[in-house]
mmCIF entry with sequence, helices, sheets and N, C-alpha, C, O atoms, coordinates in Angstrom:
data_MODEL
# 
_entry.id   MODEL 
# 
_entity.id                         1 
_entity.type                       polymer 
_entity.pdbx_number_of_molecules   1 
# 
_entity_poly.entity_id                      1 
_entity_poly.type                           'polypeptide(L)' 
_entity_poly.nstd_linkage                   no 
_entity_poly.nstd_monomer                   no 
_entity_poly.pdbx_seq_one_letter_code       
;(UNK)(UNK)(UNK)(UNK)(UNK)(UNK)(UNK)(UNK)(UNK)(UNK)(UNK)(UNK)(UNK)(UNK)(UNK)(UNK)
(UNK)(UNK)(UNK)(UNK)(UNK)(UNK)(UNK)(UNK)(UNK)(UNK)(UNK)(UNK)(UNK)(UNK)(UNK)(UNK)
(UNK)
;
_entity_poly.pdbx_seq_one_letter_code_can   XXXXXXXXXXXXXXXXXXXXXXXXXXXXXXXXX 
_entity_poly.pdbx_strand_id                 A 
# 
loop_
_entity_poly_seq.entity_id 
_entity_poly_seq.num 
_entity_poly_seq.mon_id 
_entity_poly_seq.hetero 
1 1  UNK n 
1 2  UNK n 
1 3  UNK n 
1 4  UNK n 
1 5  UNK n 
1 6  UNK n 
1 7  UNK n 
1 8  UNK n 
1 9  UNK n 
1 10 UNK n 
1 11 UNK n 
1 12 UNK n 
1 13 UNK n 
1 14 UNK n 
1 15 UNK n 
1 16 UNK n 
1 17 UNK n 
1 18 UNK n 
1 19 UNK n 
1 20 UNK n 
1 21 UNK n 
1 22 UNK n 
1 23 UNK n 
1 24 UNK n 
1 25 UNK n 
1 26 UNK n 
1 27 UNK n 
1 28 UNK n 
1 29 UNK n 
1 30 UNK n 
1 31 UNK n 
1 32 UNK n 
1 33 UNK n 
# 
_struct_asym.id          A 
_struct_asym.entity_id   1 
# 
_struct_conf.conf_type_id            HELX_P 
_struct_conf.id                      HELX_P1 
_struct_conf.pdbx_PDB_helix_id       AA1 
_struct_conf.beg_label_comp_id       UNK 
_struct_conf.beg_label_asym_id       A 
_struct_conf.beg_label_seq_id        5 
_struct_conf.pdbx_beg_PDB_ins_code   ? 
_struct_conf.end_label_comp_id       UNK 
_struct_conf.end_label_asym_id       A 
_struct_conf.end_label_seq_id        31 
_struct_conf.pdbx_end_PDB_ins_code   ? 
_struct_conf.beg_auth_comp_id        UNK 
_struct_conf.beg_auth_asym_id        A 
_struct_conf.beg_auth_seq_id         5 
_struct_conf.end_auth_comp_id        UNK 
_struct_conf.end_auth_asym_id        A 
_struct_conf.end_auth_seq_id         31 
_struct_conf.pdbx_PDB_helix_class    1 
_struct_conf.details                 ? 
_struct_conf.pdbx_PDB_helix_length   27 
# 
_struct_conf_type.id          HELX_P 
_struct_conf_type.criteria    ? 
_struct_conf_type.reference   ? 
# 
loop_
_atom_site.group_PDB 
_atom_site.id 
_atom_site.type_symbol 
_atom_site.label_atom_id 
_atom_site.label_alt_id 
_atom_site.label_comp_id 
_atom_site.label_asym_id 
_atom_site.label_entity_id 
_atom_site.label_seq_id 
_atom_site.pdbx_PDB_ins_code 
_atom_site.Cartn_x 
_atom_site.Cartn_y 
_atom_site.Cartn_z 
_atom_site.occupancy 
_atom_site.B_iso_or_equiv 
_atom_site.pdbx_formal_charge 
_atom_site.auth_seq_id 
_atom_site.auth_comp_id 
_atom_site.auth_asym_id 
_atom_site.auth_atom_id 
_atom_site.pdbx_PDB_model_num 
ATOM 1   N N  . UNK A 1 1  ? 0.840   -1.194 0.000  1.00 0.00 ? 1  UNK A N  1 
ATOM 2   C CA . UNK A 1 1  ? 0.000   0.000  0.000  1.00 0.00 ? 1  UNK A CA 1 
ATOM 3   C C  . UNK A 1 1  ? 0.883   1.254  0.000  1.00 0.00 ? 1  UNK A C  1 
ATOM 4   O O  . UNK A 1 1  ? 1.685   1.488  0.904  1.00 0.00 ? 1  UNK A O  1 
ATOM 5   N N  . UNK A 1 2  ? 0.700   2.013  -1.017 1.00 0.00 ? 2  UNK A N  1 
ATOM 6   C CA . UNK A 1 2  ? 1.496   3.255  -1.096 1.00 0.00 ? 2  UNK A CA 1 
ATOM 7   C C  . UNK A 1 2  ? 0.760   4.383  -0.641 1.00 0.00 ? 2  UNK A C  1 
ATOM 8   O O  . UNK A 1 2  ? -0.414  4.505  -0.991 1.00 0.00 ? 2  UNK A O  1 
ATOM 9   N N  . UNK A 1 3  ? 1.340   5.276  0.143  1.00 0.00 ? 3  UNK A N  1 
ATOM 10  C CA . UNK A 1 3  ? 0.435   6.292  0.911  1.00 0.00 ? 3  UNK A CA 1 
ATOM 11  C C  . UNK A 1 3  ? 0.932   8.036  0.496  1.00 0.00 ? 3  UNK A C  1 
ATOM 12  O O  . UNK A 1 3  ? 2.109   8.309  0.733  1.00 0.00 ? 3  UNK A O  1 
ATOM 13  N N  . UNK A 1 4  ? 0.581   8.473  0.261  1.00 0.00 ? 4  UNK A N  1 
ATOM 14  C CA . UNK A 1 4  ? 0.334   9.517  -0.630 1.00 0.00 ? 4  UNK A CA 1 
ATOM 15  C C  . UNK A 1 4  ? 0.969   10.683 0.975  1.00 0.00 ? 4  UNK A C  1 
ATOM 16  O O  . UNK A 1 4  ? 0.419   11.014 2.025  1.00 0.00 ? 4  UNK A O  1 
ATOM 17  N N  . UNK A 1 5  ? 2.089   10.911 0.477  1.00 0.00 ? 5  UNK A N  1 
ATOM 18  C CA . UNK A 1 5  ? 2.794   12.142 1.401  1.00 0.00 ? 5  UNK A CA 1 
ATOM 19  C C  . UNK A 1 5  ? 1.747   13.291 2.177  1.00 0.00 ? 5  UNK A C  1 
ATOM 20  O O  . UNK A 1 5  ? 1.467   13.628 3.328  1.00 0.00 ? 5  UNK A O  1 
ATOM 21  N N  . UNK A 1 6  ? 1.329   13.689 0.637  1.00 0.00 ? 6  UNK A N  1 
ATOM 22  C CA . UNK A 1 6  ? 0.798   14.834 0.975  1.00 0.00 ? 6  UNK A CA 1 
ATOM 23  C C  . UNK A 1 6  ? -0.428  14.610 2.003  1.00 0.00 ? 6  UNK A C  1 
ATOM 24  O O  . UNK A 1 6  ? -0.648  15.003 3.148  1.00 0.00 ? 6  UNK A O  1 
ATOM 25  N N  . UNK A 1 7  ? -1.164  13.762 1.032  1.00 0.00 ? 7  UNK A N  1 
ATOM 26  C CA . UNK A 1 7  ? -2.594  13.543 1.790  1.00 0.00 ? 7  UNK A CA 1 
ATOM 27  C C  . UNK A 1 7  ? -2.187  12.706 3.588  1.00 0.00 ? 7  UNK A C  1 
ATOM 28  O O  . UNK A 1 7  ? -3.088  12.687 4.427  1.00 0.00 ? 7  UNK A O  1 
ATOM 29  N N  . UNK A 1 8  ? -1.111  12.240 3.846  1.00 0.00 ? 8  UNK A N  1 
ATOM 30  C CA . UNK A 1 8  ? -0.935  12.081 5.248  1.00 0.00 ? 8  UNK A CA 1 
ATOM 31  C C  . UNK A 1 8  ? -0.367  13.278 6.342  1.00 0.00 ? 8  UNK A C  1 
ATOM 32  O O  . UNK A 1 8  ? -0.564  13.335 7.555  1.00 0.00 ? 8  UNK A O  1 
ATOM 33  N N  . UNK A 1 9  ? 0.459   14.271 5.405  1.00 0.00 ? 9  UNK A N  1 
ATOM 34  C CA . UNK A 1 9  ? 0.794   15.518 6.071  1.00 0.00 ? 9  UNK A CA 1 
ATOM 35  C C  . UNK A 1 9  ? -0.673  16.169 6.320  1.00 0.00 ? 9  UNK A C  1 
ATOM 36  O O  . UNK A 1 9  ? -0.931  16.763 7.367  1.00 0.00 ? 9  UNK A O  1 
ATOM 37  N N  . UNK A 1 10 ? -1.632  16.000 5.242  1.00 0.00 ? 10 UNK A N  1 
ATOM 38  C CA . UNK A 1 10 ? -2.944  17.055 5.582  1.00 0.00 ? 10 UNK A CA 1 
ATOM 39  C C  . UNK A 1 10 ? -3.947  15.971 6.544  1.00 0.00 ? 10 UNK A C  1 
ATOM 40  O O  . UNK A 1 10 ? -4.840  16.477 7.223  1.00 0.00 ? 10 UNK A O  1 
ATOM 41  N N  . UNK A 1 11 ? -3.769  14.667 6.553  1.00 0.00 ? 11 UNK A N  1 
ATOM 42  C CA . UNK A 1 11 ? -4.479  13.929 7.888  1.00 0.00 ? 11 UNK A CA 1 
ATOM 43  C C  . UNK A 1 11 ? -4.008  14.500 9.299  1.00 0.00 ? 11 UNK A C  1 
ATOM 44  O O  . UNK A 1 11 ? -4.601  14.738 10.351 1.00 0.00 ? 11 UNK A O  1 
ATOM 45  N N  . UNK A 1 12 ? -2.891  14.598 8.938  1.00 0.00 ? 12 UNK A N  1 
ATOM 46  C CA . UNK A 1 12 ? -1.784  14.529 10.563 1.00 0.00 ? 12 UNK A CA 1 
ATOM 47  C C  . UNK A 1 12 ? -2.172  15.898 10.901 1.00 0.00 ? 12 UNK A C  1 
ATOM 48  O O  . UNK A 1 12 ? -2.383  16.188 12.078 1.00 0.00 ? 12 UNK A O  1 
ATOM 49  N N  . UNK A 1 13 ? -2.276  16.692 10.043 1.00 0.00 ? 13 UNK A N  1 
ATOM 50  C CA . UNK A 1 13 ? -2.491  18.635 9.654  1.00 0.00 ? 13 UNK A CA 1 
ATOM 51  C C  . UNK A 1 13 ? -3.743  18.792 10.640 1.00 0.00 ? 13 UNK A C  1 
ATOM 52  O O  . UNK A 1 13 ? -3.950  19.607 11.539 1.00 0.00 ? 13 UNK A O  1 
ATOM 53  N N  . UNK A 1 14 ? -4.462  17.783 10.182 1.00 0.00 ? 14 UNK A N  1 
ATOM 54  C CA . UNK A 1 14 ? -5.868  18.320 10.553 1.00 0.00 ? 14 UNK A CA 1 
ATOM 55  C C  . UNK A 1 14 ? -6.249  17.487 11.986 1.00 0.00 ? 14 UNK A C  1 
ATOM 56  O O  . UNK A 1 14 ? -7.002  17.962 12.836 1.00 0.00 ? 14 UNK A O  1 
ATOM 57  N N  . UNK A 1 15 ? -5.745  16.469 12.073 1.00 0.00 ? 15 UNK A N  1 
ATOM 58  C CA . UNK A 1 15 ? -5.514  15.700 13.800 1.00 0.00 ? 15 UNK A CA 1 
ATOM 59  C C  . UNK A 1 15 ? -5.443  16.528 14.537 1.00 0.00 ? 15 UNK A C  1 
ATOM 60  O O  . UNK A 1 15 ? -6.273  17.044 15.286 1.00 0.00 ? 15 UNK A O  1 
ATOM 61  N N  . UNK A 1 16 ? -4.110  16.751 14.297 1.00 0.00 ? 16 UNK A N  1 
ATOM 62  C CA . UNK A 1 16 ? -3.669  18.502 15.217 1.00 0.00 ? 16 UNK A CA 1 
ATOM 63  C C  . UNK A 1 16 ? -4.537  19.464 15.545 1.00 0.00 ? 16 UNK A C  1 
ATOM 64  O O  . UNK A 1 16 ? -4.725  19.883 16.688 1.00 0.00 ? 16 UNK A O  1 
ATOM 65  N N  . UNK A 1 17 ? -5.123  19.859 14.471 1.00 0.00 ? 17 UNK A N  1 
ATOM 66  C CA . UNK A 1 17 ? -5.957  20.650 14.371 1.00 0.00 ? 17 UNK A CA 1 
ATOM 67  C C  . UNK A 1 17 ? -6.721  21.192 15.442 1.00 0.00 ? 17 UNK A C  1 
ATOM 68  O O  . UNK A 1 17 ? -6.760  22.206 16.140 1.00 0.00 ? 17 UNK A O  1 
ATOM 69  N N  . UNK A 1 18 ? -7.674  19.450 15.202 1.00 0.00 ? 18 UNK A N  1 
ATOM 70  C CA . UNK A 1 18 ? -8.389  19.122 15.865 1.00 0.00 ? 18 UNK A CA 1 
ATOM 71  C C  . UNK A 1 18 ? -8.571  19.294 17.343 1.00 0.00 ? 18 UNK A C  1 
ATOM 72  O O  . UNK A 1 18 ? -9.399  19.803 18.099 1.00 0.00 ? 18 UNK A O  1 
ATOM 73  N N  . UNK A 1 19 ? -7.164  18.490 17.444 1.00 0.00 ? 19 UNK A N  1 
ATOM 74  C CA . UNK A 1 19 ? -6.723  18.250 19.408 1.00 0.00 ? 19 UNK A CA 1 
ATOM 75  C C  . UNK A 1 19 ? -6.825  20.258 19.930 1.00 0.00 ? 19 UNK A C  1 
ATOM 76  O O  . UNK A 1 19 ? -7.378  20.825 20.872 1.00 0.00 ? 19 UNK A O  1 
ATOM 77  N N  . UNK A 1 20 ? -6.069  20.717 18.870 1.00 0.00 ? 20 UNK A N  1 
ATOM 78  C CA . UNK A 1 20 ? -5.761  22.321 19.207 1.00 0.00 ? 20 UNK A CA 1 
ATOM 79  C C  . UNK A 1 20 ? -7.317  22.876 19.499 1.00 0.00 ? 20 UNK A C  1 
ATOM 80  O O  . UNK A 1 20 ? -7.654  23.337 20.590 1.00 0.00 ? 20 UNK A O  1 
ATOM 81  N N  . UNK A 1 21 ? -8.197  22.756 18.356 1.00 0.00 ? 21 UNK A N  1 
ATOM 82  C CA . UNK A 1 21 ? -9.096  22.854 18.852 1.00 0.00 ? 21 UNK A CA 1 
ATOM 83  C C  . UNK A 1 21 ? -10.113 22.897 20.040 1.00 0.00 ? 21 UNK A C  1 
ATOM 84  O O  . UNK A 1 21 ? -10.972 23.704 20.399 1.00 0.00 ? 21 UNK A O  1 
ATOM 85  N N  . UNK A 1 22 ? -9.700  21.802 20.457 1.00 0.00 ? 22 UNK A N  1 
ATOM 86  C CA . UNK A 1 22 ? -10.690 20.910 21.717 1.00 0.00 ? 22 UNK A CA 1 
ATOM 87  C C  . UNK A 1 22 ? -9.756  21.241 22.823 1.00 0.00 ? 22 UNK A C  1 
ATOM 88  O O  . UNK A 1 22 ? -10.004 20.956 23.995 1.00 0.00 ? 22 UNK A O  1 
ATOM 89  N N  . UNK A 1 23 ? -9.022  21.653 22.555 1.00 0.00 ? 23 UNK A N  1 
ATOM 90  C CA . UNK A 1 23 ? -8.147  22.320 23.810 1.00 0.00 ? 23 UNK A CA 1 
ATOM 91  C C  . UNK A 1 23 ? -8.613  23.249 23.690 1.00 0.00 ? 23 UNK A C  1 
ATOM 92  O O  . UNK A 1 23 ? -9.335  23.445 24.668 1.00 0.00 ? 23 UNK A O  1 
ATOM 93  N N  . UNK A 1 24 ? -8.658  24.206 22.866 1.00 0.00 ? 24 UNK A N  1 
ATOM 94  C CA . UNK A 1 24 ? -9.204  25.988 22.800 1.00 0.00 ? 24 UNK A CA 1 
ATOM 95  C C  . UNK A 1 24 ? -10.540 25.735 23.925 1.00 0.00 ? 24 UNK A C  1 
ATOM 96  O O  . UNK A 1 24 ? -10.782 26.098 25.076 1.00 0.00 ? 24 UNK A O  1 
ATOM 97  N N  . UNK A 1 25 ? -11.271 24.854 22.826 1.00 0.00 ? 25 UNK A N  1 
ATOM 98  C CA . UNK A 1 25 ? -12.828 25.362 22.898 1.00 0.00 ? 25 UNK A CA 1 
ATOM 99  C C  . UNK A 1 25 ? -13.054 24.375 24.877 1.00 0.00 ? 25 UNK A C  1 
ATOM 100 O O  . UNK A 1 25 ? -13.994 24.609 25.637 1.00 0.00 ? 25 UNK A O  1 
ATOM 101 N N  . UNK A 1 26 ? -12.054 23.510 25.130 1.00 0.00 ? 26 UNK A N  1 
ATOM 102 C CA . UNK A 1 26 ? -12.231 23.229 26.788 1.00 0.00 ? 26 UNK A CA 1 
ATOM 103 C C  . UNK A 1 26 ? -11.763 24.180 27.795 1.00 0.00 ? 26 UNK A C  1 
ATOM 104 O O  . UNK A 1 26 ? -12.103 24.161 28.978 1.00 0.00 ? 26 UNK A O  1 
ATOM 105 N N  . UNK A 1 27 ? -10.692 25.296 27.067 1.00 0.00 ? 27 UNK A N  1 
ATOM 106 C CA . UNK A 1 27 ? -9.754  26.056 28.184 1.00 0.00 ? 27 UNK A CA 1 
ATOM 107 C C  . UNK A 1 27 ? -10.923 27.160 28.141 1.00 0.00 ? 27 UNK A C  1 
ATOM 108 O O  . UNK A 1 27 ? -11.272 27.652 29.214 1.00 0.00 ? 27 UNK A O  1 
ATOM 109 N N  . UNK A 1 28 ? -11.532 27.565 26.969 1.00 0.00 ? 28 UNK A N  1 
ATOM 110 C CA . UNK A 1 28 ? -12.383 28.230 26.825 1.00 0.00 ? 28 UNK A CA 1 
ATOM 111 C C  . UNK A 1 28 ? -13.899 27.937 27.846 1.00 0.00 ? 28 UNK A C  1 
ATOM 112 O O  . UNK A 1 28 ? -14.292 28.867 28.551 1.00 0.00 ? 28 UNK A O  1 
ATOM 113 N N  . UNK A 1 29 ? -14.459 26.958 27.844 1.00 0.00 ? 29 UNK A N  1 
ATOM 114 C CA . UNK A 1 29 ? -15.496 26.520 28.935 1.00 0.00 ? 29 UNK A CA 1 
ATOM 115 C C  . UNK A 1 29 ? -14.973 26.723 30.212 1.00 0.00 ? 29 UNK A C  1 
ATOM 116 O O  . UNK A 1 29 ? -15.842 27.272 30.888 1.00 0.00 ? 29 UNK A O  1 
ATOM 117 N N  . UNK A 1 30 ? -13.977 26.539 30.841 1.00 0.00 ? 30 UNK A N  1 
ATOM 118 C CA . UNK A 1 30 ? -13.038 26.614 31.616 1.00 0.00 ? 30 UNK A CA 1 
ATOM 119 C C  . UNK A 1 30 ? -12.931 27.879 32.272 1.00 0.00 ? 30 UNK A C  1 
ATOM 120 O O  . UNK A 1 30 ? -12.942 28.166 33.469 1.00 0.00 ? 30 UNK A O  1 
ATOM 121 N N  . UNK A 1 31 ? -12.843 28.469 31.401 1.00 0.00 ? 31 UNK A N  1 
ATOM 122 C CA . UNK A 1 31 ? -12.679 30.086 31.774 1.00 0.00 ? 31 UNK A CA 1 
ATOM 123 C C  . UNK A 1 31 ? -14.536 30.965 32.073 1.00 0.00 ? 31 UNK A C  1 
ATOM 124 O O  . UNK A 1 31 ? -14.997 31.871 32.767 1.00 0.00 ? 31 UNK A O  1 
ATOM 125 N N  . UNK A 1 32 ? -14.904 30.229 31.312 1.00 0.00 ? 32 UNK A N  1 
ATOM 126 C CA . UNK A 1 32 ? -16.429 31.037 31.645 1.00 0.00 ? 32 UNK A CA 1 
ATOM 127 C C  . UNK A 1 32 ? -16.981 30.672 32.181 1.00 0.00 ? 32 UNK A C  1 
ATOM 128 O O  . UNK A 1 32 ? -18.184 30.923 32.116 1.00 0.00 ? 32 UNK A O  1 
ATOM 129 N N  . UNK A 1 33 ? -16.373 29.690 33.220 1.00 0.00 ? 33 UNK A N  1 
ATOM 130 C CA . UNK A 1 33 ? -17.820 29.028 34.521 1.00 0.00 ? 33 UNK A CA 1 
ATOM 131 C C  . UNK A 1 33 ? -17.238 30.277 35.927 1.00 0.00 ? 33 UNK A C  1 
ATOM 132 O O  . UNK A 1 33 ? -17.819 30.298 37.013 1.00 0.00 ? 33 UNK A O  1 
# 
């Protein structure tokens, strides 16, 4: 199975993303109670 560079840099891209996200949007709940 050959795996396509790019399209795993923009999986891994958007994982990140993600986690960054859900950190924002928890530190964020966090802060407004």
């Amino acid at each position: 199975m050959s795996l396509d560079p790019d399209r795993f840099t923009l999986a891994l891209g958007s994982e990140q993303e993600n986690a960054l996200g859900n950190f924002q949007r928890r530190s964020l709940l966090l802060t407004s109670e």
